[in-house]
VEXKOL-736309 format. One record per residue: y negated, x, z of N, C-alpha, C in turn. Coordinates in Angstrom, 2 decimals, padded with zeros to 5 digits. Each point is the difference from the previous one (the first is absolute). Example, Ala and Ser with C-alpha at 12.3 -4.5 7.8 and 13.67 -1.06 7.14 Angstrom:
<nodes>
[node [005.69, 013.19, 007.80], [-001.19, -000.89, 000.00], [-001.20, 000.90, 000.00]]
[node [-001.05, -000.35, -000.72], [-001.19, 000.82, 000.06], [-001.09, -000.77, 000.73]]
</nodes>
This chain:
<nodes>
[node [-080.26, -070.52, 119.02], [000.57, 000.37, 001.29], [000.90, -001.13, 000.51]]
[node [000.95, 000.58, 000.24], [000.83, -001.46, 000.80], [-000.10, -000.50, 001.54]]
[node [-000.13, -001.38, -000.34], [-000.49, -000.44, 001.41], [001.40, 000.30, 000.67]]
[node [-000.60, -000.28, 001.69], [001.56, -000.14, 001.18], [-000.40, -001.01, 000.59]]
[node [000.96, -000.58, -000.08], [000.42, -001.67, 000.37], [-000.80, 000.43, 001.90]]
[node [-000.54, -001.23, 000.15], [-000.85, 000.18, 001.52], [001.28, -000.95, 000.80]]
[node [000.42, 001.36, 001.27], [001.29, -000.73, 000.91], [-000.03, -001.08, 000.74]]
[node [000.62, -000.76, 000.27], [-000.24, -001.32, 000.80], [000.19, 000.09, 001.08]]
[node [-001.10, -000.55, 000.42], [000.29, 000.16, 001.79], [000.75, -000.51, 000.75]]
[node [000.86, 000.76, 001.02], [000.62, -000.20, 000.41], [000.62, -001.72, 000.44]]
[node [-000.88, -000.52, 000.61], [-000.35, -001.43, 000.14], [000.69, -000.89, -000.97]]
[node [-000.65, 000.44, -001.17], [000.45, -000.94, -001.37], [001.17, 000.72, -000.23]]
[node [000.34, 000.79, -000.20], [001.69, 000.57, -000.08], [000.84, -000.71, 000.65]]
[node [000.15, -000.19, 001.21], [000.54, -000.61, 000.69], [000.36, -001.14, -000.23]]
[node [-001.14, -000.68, 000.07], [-000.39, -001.55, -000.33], [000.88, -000.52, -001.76]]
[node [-000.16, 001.56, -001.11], [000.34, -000.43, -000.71], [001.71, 000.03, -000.26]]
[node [000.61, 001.04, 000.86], [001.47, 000.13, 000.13], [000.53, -001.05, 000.58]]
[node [-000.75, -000.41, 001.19], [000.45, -001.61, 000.61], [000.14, -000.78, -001.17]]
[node [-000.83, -000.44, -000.24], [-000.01, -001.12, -001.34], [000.78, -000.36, -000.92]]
[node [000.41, 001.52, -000.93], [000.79, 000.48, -000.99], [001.30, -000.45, 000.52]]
[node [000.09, 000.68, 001.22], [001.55, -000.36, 000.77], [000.55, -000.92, 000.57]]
[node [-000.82, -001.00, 000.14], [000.28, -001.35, 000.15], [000.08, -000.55, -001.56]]
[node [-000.70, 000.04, -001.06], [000.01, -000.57, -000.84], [001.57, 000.24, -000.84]]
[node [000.51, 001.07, 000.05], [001.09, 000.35, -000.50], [001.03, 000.17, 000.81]]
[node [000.15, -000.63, 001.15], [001.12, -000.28, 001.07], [000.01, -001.53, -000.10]]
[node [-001.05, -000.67, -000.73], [000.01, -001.25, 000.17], [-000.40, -001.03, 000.96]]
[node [-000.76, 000.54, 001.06], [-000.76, -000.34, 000.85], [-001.14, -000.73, -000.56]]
[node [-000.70, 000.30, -000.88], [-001.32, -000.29, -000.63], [000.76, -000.41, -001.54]]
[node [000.45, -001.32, 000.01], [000.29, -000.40, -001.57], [-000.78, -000.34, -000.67]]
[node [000.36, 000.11, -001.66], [-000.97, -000.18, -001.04], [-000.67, -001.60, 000.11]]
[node [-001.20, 000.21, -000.37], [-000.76, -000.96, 000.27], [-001.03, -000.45, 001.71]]
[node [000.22, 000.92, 000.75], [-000.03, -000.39, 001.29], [-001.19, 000.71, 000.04]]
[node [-001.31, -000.57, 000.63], [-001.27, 000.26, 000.16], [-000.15, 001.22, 001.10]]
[node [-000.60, 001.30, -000.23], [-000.19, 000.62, 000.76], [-001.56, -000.05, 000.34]]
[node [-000.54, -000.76, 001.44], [-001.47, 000.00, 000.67], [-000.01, 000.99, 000.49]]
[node [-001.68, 000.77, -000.36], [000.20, 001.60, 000.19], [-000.17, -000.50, 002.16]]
[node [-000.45, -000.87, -000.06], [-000.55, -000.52, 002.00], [001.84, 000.47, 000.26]]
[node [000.33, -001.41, -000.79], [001.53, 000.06, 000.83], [000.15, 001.43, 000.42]]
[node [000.27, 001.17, -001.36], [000.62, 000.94, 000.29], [-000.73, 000.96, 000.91]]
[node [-001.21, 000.18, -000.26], [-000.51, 000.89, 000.97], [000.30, -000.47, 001.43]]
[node [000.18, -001.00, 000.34], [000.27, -000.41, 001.12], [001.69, 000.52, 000.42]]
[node [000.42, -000.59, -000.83], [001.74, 000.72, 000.51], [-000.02, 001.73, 000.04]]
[node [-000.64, 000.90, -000.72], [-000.18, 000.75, 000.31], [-000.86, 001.19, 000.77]]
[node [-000.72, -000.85, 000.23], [-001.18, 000.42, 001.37], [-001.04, 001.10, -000.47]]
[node [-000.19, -000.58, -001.92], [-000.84, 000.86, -000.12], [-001.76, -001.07, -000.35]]
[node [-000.78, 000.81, -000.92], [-001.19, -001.16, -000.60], [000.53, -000.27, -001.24]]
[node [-000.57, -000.67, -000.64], [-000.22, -000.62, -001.19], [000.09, 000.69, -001.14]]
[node [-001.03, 001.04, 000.40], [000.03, 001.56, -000.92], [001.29, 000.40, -001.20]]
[node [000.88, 000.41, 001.03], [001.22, 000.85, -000.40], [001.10, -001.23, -000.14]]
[node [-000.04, -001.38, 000.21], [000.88, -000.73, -000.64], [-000.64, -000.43, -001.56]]
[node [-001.41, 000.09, -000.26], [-000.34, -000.64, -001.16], [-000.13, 001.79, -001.23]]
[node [-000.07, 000.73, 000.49], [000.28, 001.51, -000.58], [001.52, 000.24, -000.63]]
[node [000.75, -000.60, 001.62], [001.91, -000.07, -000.66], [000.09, -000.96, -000.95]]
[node [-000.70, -001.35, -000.05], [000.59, -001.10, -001.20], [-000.24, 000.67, -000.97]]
[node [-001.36, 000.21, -000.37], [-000.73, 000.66, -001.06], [001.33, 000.90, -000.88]]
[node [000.31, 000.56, 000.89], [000.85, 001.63, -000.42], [001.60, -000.79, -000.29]]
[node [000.14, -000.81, 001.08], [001.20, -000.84, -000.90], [-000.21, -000.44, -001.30]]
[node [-001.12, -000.87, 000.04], [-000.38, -000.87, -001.57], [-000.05, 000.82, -001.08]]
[node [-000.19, 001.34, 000.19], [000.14, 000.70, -000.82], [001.71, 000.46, -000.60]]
[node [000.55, 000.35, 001.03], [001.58, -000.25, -000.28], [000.55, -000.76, -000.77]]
[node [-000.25, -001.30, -000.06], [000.29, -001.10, -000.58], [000.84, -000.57, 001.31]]
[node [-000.23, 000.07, 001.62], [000.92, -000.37, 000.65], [-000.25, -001.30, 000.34]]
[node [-001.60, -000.27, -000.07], [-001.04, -001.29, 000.90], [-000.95, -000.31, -001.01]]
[node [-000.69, -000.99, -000.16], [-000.72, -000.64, -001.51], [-001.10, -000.51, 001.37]]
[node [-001.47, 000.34, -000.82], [-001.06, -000.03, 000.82], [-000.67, -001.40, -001.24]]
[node [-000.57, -000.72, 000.86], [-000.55, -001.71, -000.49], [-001.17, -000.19, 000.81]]
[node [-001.34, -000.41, -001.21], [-000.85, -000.60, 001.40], [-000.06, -001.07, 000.10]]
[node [001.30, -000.61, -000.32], [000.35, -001.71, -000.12], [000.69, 000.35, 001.37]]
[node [001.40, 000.89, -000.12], [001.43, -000.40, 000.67], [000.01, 001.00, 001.37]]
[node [-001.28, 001.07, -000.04], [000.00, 001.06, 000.77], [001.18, 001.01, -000.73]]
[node [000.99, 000.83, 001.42], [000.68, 000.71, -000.34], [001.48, -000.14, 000.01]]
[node [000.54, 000.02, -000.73], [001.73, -000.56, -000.32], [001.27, 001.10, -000.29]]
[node [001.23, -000.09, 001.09], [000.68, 000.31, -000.91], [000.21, -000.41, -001.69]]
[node [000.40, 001.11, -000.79], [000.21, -000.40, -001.12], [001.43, -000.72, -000.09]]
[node [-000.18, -001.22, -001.21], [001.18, -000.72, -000.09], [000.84, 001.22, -000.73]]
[node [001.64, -000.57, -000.15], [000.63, 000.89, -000.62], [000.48, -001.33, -001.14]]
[node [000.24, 000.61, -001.36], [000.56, -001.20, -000.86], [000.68, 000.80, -001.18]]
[node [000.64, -000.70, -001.06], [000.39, 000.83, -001.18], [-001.11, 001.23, -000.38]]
[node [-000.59, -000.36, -000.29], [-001.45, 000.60, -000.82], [-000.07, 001.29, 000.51]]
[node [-000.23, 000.28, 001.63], [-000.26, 000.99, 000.64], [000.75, 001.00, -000.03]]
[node [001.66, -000.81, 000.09], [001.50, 000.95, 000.07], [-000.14, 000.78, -001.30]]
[node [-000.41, -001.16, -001.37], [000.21, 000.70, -000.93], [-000.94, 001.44, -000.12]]
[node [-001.16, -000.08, 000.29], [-001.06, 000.78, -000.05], [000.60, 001.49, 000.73]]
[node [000.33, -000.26, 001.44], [000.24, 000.47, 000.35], [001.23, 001.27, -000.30]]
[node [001.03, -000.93, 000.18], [001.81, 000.82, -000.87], [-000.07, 000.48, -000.85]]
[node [-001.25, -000.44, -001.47], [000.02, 000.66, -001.31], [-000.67, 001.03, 000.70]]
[node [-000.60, 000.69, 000.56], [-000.42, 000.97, 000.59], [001.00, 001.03, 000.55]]
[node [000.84, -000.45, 000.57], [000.75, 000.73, 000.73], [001.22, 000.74, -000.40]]
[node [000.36, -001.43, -001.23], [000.67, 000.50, -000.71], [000.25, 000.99, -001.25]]
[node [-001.72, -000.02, -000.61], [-000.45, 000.78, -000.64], [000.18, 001.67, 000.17]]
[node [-000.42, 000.41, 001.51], [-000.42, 000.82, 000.85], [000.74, 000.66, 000.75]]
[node [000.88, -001.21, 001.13], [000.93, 000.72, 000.73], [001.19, 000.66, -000.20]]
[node [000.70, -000.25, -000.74], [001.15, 000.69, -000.20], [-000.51, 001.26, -000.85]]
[node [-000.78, 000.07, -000.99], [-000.32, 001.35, -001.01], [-000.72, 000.58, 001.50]]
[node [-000.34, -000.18, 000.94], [-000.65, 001.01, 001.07], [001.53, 000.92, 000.05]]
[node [000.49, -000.87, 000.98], [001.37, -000.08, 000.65], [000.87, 001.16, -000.73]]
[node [000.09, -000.38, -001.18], [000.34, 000.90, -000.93], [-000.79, 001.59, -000.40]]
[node [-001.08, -000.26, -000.22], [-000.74, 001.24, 000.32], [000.52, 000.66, 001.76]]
[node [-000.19, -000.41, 000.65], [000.26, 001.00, 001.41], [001.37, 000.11, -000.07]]
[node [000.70, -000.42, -000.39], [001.84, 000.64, -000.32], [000.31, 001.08, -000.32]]
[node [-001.18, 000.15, -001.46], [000.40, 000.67, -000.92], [-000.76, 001.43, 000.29]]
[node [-000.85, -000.20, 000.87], [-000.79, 000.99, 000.40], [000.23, 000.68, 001.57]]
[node [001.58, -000.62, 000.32], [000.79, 000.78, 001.15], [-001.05, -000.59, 001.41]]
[node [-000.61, -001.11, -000.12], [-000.85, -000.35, 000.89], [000.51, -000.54, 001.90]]
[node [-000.55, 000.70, 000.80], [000.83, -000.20, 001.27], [000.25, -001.85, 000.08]]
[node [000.99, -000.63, 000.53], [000.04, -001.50, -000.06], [000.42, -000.48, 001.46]]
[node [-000.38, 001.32, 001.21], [000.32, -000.42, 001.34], [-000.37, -000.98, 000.42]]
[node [-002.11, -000.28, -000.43], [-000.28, -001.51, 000.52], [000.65, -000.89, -000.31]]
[node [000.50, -000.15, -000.91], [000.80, -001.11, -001.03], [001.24, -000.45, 000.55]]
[node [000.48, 001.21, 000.96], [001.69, -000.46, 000.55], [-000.58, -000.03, 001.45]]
[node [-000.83, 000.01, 000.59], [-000.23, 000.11, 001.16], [-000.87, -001.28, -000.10]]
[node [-000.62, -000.55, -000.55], [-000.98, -001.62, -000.23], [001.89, -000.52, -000.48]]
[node [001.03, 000.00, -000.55], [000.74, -000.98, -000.24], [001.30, 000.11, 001.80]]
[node [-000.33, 000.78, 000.74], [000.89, 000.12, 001.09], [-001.22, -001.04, 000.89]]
[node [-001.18, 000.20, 000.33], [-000.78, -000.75, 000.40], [000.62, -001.54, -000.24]]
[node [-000.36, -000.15, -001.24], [000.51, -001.35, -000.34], [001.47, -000.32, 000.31]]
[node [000.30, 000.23, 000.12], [001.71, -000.28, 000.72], [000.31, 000.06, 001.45]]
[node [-001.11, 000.68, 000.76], [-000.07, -000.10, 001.36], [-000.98, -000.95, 000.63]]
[node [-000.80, -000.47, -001.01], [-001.08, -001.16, 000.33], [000.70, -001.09, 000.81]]
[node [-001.23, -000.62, 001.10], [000.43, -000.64, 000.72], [-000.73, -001.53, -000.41]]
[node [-000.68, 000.03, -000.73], [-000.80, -001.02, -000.32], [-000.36, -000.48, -001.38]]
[node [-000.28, -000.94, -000.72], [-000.17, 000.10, -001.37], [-001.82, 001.15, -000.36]]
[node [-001.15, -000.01, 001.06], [-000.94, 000.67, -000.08], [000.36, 000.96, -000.78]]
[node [000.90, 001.04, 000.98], [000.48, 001.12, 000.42], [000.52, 000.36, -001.34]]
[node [000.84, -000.76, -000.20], [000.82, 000.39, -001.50], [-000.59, -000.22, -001.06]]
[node [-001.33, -001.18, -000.43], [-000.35, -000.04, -001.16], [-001.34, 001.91, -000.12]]
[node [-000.35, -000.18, 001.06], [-000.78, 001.63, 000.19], [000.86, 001.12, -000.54]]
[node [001.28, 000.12, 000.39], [001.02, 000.99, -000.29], [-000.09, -000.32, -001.38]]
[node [000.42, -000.75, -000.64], [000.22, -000.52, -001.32], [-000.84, 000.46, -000.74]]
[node [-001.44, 000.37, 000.36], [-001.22, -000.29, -000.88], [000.16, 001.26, 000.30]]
[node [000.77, 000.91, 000.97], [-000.87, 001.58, -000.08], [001.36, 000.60, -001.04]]
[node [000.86, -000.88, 000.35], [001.18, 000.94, -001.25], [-000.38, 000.02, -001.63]]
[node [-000.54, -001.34, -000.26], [-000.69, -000.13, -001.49], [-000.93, 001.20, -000.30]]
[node [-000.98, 000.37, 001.19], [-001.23, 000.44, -000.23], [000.50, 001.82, 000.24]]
[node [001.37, 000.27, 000.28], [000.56, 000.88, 000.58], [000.79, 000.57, -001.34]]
[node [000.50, -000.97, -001.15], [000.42, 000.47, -000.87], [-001.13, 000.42, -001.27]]
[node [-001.13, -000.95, 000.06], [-000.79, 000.97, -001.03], [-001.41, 000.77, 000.02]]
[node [000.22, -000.02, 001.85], [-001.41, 001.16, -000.36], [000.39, 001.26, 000.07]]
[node [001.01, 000.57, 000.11], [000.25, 001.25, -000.43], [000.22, 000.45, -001.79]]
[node [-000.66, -001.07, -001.01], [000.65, 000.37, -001.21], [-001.22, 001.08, -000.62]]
[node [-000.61, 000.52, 000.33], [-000.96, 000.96, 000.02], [-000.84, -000.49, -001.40]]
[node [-000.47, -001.34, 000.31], [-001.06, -000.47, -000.57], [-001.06, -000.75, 000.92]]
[node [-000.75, 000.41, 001.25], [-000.78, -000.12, 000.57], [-000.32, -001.79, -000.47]]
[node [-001.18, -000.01, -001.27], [-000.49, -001.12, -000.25], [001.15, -001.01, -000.39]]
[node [001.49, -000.13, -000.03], [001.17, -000.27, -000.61], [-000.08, -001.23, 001.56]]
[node [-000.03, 001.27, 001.17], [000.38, -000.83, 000.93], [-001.14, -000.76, 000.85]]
[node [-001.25, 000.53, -000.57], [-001.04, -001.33, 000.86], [000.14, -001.01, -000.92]]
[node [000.17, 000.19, -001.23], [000.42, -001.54, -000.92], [000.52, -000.79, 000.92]]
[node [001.01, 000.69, -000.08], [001.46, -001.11, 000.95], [-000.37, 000.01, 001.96]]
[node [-000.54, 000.52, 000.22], [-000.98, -000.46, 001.40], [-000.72, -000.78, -000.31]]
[node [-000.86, -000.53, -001.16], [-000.83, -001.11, 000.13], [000.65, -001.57, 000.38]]
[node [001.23, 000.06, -001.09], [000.05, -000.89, 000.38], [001.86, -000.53, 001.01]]
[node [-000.41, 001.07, 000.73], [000.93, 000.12, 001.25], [000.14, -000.84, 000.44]]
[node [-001.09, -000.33, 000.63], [-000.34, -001.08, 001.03], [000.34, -001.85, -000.51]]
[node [-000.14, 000.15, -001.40], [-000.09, -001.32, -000.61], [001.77, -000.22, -000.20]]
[node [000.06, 001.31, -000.42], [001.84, -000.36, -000.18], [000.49, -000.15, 001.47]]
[node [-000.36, 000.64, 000.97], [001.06, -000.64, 001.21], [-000.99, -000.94, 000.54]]
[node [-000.88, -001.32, -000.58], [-000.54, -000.82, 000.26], [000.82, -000.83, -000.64]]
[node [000.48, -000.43, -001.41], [000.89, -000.23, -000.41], [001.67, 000.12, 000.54]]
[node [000.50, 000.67, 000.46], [001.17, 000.53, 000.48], [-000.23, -000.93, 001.35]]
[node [-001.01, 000.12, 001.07], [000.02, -000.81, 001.31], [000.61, -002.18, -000.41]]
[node [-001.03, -000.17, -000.72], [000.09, -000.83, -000.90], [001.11, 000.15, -000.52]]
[node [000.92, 000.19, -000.81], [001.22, -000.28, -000.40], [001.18, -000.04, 001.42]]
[node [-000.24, 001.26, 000.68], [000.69, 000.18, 001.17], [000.43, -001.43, 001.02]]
[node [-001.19, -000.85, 000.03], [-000.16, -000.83, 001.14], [000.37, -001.24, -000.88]]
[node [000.55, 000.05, -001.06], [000.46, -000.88, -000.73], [001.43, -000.25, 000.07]]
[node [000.40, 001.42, 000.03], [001.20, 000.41, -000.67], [000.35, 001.44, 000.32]]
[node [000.56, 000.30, 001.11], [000.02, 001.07, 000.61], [001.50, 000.88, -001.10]]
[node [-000.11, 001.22, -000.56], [000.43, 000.34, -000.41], [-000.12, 002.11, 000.51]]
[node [000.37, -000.21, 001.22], [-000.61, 001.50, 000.78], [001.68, 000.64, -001.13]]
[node [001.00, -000.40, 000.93], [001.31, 000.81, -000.31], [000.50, 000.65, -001.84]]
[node [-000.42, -001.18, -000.84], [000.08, 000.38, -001.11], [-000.94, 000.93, -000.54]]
[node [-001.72, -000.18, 000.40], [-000.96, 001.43, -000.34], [000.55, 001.40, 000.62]]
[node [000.58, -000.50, 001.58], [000.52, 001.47, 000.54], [000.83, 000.41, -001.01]]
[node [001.30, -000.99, -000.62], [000.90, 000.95, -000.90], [-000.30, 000.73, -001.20]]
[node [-001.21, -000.38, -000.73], [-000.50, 000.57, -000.69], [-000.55, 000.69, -000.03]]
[node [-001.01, 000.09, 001.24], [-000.67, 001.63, 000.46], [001.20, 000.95, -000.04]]
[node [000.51, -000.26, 000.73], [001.28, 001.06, 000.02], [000.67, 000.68, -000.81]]
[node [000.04, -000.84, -001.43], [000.42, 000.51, -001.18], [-001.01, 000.95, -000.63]]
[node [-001.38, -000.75, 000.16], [-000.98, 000.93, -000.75], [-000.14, 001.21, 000.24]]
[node [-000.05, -000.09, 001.65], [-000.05, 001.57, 000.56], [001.21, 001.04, -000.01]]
[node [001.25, -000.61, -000.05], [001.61, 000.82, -000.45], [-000.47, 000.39, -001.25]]
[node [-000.51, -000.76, -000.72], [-000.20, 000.55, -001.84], [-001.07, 001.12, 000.02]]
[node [-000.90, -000.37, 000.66], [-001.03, 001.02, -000.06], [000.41, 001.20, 000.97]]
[node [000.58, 000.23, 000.93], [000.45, 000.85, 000.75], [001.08, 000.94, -000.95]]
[node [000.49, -000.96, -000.63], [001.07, 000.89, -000.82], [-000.87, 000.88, -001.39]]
[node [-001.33, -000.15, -000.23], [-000.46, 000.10, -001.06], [000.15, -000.10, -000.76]]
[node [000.60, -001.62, -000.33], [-000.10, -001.06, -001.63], [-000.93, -000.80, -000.14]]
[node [-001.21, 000.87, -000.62], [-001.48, -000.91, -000.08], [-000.20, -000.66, -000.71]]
[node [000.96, -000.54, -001.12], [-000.05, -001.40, -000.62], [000.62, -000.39, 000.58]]
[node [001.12, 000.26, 000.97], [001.07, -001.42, 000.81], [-000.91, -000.36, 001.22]]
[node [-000.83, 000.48, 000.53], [-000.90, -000.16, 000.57], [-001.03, -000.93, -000.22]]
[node [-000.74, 000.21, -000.75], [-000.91, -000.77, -000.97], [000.72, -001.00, -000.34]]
[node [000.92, -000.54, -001.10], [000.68, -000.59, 000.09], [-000.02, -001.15, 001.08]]
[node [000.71, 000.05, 000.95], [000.52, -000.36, 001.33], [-001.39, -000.67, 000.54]]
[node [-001.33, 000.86, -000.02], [-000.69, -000.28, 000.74], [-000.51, -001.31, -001.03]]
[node [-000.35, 000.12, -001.23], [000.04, -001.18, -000.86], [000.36, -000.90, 000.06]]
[node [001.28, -000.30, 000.53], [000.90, -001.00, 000.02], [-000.49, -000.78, 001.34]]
[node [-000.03, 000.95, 001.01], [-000.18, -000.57, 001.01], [-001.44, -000.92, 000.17]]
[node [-001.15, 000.75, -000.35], [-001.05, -000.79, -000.09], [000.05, -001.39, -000.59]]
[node [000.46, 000.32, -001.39], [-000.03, -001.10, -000.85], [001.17, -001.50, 000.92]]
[node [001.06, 000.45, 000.44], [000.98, -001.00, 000.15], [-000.59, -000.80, 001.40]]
[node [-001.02, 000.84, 000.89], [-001.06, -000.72, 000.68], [-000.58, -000.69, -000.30]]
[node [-001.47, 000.30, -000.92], [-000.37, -000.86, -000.18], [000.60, -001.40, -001.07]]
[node [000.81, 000.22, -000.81], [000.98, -000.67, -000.63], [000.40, -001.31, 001.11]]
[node [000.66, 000.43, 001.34], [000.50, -000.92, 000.70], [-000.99, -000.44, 000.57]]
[node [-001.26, 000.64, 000.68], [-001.14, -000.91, 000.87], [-001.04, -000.51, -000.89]]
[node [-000.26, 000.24, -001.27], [-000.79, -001.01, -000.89], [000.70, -000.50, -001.72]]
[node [000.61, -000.36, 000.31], [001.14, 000.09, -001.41], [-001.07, -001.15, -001.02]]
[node [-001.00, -000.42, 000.69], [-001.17, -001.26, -000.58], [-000.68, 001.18, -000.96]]
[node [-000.09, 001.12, 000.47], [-001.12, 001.42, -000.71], [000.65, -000.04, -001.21]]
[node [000.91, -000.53, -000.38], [000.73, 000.34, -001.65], [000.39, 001.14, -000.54]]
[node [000.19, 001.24, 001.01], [000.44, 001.35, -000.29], [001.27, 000.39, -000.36]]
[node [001.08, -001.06, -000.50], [001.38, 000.55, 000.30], [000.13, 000.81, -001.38]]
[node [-000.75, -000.56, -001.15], [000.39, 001.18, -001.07], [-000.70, 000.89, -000.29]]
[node [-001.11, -000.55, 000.33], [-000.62, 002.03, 000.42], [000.61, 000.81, 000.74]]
[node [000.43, -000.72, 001.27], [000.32, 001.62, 000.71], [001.31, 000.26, -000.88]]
[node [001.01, -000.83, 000.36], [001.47, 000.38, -000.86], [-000.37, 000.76, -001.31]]
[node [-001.35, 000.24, -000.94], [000.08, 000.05, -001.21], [-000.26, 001.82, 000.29]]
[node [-001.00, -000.16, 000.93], [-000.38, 001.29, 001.31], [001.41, 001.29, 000.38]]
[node [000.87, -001.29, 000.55], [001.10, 000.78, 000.76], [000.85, 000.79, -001.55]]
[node [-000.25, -000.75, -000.88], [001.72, 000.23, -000.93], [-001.34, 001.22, -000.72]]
[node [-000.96, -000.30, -000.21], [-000.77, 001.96, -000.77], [000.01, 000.39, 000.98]]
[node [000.28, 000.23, 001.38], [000.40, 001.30, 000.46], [000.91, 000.45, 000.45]]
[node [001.22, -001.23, -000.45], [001.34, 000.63, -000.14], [000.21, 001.05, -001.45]]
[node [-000.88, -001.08, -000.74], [000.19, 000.80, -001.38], [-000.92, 000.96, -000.05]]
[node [-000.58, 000.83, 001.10], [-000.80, 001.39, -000.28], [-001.08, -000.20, -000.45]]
[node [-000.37, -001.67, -000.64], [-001.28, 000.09, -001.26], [-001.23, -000.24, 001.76]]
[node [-001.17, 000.10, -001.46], [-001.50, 000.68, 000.95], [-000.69, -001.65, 000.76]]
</nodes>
């Protein structure tokens, strides 16, 4: 029989969207101790539902639980990016490509990239950002395709905040969203795919170029110019 996941109470929901959203706006940087006192206190709840939300972060891979260090943002470093991007890159664009090809609606997708262009804040826009990614491949009508790439959502725009506050690069990701979604709007689901390839890779390429990825991905980009699998 299959179990159903038991819902979180309201309390800890909360508590855990706060968290998340500071952590990936950059409010809460990697490495920075989260005391469950502190937080229950800024948020006027108990103890309860802030040590329920870490929990459910640590599971994310967003916060690393220690009974040396307590509870921590996670650092971001080569290792992680790599872990991470080979994931995405694996994954995201063959989604992307699946919902093209399968006439899939892509309104969230242009409506999360108008968001981002009307953003008033960097918050504001890295949120937009993360719903246009997540906007191009959960419609590829592979259900388990796209909680893959929800797992580790959160870790890639944990990474991305982290590169961001380094090296702000908003205008050049906007131009490339833009392309992805003209290609996919037009229904060219390898120029799509494609595109979206490129773009990932030439990210993390520029914010961890220490990860040693440049001839993998390039080796990546040129088989799916050349059609191969």
């Amino acid at each position: 029989m299959t179990s159903v996941p038991t819902p979180i109470p309201s309390r800890t929901q909360y508590v855990l969207e706060e968290i998340k959203r500071r952590i990936l706006t950059g409010r809460f940087t990697p490495g920075q101790a989260l005391v469950e006192t502190d937080l229950a206190a800024q948020f006027g709840v108990s103890k309860t539902p802030v040590r329920e939300a870490l929990k459910t972060l640590a599971g994310t891979g967003l916060v690393v639980m220690s009974q040396y260090k307590g509870v921590t943002v996670r650092m971001v470093d080569a290792d992680m990016a790599r872990e991470v991007y080979d994931v995405r890159l694996l994954l995201e664009p063959e989604a992307l490509k699946r919902a093209v090809r399968r006439g899939a609606s892509l309104d969230d997708a242009r409506e999360a990239l108008t968001r981002a262009a009307q953003a008033t804040d960097t918050a504001e826009r890295s949120l937009a950002n993360r719903e246009f990614h997540r906007a191009l491949y959960v419609p590829c009508g592979n259900p388990l395709l796209g909680r893959m790439l929800d797992e580790v959502r959160d870790q890639a725009a944990l990474v991305s905040a982290v590169a961001w506050a380094a090296d702000p690069s908003w205008e050049r990701e906007a131009d490339e969203h833009r392309v992805i979604l003209d290609l996919a709007l037009a229904g060219d689901a390898d120029g799509a795919a494609r595109a979206l390839h490129a773009h990932i890779a030439s990210f993390v390429r520029r914010a961890f170029p220490e990860a040693g990825f440049d001839a993998e991905f390039t080796s990546g980009e040129d088989s799916r110019k050349d059609g191969q699998a």
